[in-house]
N, C-alpha and C positions, 0 to 999 in steps of 0.2 A: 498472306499469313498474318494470324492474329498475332503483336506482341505487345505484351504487360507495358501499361504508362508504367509505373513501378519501380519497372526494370533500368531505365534511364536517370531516375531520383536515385537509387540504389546505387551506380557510378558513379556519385556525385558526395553521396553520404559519407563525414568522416570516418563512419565506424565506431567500436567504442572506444571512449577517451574517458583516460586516469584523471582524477584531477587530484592535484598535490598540493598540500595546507603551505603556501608562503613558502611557494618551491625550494622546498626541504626537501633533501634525501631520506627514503626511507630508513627509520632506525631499525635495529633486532627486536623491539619493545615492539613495531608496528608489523608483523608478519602478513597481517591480511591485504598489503601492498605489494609485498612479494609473490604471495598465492594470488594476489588477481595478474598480476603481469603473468604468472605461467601459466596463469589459465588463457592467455589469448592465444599462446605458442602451438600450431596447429602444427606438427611433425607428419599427418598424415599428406598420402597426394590425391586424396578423391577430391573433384569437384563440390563446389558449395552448390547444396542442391536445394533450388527454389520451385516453388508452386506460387498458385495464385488461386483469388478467386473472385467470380464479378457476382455481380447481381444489380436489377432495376433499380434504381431511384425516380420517383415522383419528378424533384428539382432540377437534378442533373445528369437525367439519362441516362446513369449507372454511376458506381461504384466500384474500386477494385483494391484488393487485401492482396498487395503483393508480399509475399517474403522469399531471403537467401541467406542462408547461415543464421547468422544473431540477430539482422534486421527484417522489421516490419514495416511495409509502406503503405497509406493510407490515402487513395486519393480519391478524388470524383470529378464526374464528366466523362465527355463523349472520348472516344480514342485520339481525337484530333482537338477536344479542346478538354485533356485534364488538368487539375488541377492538384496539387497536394495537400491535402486536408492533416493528417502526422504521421510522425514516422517514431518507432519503438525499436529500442535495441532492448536486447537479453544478455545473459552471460553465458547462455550456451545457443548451439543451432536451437533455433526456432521446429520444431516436429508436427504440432497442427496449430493453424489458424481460423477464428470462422468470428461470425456475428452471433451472438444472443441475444434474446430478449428476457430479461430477468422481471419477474414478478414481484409487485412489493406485498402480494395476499397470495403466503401461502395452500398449498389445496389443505384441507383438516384430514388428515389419516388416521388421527383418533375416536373423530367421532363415529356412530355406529351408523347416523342418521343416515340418507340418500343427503348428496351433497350439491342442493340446485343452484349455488352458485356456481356452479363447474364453469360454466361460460363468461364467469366476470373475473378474470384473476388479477384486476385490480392495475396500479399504472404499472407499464409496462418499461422500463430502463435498458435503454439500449446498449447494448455493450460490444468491445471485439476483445475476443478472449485469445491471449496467445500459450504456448507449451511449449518448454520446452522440456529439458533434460529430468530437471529438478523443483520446475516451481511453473503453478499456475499464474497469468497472471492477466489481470481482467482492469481494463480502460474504457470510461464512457464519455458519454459529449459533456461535460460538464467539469470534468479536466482529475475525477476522482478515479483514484488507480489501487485496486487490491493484489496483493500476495497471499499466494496459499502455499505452503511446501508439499509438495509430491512425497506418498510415503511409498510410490513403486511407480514403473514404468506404464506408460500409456499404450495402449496400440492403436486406440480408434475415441471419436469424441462428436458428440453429436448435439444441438442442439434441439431442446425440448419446447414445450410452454412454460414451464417453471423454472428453467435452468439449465444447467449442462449436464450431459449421460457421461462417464469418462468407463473406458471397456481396459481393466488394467491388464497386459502383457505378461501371456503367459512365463510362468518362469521352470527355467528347464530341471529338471528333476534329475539327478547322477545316478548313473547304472552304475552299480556296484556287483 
């Protein structure tokens, strides 16, 4: 039975950690110290539920995007000899994981012309984009990390050739 290298880094992982200005107690003035401590307070009892996902590498025989809850793990190599490449916390569960490759030459949807560069969409930046609750949030090798805030729920998210598809979640409509 297959199991996530991942999943063994992820036991090990401190989780998220506050850090505190010249451990001082939060004041009334600093609220956003108190709203992050009750954001970590999980009152529910379902399990942290984790997926993964592998794929080929060239170098090192695969790759694998483990996550559980708020952590993301990052490693490569064979099953027996991975390594951990990084690992990403969030503020909320983690919901989808995956790889893109971001295009630095957009396609032109303006122009009218036929568009024969179609096949050249220029350098290609690899990225692992995670989701969760409330905020996109996209890391590449080169150690630059973007935020994007979520203006509604995801259900599905798929990588394209020019970026990411995000399918927003249906929202339930009240019978009256």
């Amino acid at each position: 039975e297959y199991s996530p290298g991942g999943r063994q880094t992820y036991q090990r992982h401190p989780g998220s950690v506050i850090h505190k200005k010249n451990g001082e107690l939060p004041t009334i003035q600093n609220d956003s110290a108190l709203l992050q401590r009750f954001s970590q307070v999980n009152i529910s009892e379902k399990a942290t539920k984790e997926f993964w996902t592998v794929r080929e590498n060239a170098n090192y025989g695969e790759e694998e995007l483990y996550c559980s809850g708020k952590v993301a793990v990052h490693s490569k190599g064979t099953q027996f000899t991975r390594v951990l490449k990084t690992s990403y916390t969030c503020d909320t569960d983690i919901k989808h994981a995956l790889w893109c490759n971001f295009s630095t030459k957009p396609p032109h949807q303006a122009s009218k012309l036929p568009d024969n560069d179609d096949e050249n969409p220029g350098e290609q930046v690899e990225c692992i984009c995670l989701l969760d609750s409330y905020t996109l949030k996209v890391f590449n090798e080169k150690g630059e990390d973007y935020v994007s805030s979520l203006q509604f729920q995801i259900s599905s998210v798929w990588a394209t050739k020019y970026g990411l598809l995000l399918e927003k979640s249906p929202v339930p409509i009240p019978v009256s």
